[in-house]
C-alpha positions in Angstrom: 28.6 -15.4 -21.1 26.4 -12.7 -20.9 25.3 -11.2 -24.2 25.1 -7.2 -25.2 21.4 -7.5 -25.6 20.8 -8.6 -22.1 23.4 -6.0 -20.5 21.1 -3.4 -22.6 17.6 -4.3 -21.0 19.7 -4.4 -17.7 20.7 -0.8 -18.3 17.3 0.2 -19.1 15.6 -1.1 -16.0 17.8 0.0 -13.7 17.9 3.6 -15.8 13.8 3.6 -15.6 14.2 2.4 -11.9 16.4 5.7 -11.1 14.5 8.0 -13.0 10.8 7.1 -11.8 12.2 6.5 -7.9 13.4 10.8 -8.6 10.7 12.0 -11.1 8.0 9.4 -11.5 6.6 7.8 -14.2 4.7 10.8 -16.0 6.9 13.3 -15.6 9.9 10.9 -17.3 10.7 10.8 -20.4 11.9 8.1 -22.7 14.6 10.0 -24.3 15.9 10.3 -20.3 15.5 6.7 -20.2 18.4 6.2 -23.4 20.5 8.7 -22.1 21.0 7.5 -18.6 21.1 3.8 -19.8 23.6 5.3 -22.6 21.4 3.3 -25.0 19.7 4.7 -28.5 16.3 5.6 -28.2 16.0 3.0 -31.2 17.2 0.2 -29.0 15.0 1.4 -25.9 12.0 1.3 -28.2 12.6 -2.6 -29.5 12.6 -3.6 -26.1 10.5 -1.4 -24.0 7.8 1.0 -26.8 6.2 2.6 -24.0 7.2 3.8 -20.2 3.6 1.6 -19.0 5.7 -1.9 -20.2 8.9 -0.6 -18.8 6.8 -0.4 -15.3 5.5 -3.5 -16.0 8.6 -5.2 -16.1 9.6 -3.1 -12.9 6.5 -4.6 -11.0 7.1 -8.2 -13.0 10.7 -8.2 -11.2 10.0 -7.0 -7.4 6.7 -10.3 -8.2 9.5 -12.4 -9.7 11.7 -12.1 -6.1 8.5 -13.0 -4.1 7.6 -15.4 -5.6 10.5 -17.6 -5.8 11.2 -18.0 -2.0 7.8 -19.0 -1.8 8.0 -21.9 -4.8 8.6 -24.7 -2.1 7.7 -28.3 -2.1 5.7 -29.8 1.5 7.6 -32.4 3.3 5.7 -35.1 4.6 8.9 -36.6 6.2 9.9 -32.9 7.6 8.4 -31.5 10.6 5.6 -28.4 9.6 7.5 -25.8 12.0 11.0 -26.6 10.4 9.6 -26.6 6.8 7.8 -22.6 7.7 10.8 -20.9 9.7 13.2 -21.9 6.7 10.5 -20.1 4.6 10.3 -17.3 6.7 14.2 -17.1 7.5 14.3 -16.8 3.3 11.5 -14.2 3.1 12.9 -11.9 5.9 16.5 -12.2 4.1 14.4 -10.7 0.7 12.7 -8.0 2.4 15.9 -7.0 4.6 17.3 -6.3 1.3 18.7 -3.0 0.4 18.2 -3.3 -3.2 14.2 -4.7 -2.4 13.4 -2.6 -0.9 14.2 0.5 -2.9 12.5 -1.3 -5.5 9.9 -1.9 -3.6 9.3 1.5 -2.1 9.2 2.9 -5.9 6.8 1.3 -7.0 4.5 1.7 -4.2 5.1 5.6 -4.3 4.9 5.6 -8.2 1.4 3.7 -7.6 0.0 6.2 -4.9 1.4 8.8 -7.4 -0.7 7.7 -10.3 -3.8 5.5 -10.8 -2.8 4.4 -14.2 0.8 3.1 -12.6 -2.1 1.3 -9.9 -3.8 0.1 -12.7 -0.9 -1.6 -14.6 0.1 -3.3 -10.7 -3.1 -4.7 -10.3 -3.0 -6.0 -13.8 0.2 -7.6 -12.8 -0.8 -9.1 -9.3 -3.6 -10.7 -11.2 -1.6 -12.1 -14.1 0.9 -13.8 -11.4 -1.5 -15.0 -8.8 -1.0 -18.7 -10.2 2.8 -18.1 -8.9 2.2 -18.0 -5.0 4.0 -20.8 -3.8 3.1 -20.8 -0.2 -0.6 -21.0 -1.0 0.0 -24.3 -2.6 2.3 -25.5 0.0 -0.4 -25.1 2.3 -2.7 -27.4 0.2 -0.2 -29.8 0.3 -0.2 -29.4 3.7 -3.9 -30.1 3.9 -3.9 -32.7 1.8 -1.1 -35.1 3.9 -3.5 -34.0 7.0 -1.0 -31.9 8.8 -3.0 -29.0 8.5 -6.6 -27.5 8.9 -6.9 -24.6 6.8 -10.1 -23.1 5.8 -8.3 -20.4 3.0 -4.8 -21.4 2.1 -4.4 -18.1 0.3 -5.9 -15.9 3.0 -3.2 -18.2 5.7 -0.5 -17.4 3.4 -1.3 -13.9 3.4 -1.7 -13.6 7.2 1.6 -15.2 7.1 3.3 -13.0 5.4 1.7 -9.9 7.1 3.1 -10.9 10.1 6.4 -10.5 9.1 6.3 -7.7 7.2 4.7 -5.8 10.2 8.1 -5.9 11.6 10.7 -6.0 9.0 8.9 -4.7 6.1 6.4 -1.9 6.7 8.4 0.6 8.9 11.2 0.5 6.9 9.1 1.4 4.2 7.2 4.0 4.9 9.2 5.6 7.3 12.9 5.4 6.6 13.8 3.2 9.7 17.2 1.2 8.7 16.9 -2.5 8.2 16.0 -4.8 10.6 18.3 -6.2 12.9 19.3 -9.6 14.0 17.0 -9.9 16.7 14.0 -7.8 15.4 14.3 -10.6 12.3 14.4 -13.2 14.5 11.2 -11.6 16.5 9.3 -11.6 12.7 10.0 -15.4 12.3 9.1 -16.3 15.8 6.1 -14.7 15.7 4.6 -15.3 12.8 5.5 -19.2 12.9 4.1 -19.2 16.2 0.8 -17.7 14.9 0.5 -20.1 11.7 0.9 -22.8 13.9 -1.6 -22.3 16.8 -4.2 -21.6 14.3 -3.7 -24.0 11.5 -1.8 -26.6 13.1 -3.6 -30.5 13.0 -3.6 -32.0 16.2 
């Protein structure tokens, strides 16, 4: 059962989310916050005391979905290309999302909006760098000798690039509607392909 505390924070992130997607973070205030979240501004300050941790907790949360399609375990007994287009078919599901990416496309304005809201991101990336999954499945990887990989974290970068070049990025930043069937399909081809023919052992 869900408790009221939890259904509380709930309100409030989703309340911040709304406001800072219309207004931004500097020019919304906490007492907005309560009201839209029909919370006291008592309760919004035990969990959240300043607009800089709810945005935090905004940035924690779009990190939190990333990384946990990525927190996969290599397969020695599994073929390499199977093992990467089920990551990829699960990362191109994510960032097809309606709800990611609105999430995703606030924070990135609210962060070209302000340097402090930057700030606070980089902070973040840097605090949850340990979490990136595919990284370490690539040393696996290198480690059982089915791979040849100079820079796992630079591959799994380059990895992820590749599809978001298609069914990320112009979505994004110019309003084009989700990626479709075959444009998804196109994104995990690809950058499968790509992986391979470069990091693939012979």
């Amino acid at each position: 059962m869900v408790k009221l505390a939890e259904i509380k924070q709930e309100n409030i992130i989703l309340a911040a989310i709304a406001l800072f997607t219309e207004k931004g973070l500097e020019q919304t205030s906490m007492e907005a916050i309560s009201k839209k979240a029909e919370v006291s501004k008592r309760t919004l300050y035990k969990y959240y005391p300043t607009k800089d941790s709810l945005f935090s907790m905004i940035i924690e949360r779009l990190f939190s979905n990333i990384h946990a399609i990525t927190d996969v375990q290599f397969n020695t007994t599994t073929s390499v290309k199977s093992q990467l287009t089920a990551i990829a078919e699960t990362e191109v599901k994510l960032l097809c999302s309606d709800d990611f990416l609105s999430l995703a496309r606030m924070v990135l304005s609210e962060c070209m909006r302000s340097s402090k809201s930057a700030t606070i991101m980089q902070e973040k990336i840097l605090d949850l760098e340990g979490c990136i999954g595919l990284a370490q499945w690539i040393e696996a990887g290198i480690a059982a000798d089915k791979l040849d990989v100079a820079y796992p974290k630079v591959a799994s970068e380059q990895f992820f690039a590749s599809i978001k070049a298609i069914v990320f990025w112009p979505q994004m930043l110019v309003h084009l509607p989700p990626a479709n069937a075959e444009e998804q399909q196109i994104a995990i081809e690809t950058s499968v392909t790509q992986f391979l023919c470069t990091y693939l052992k012979e």
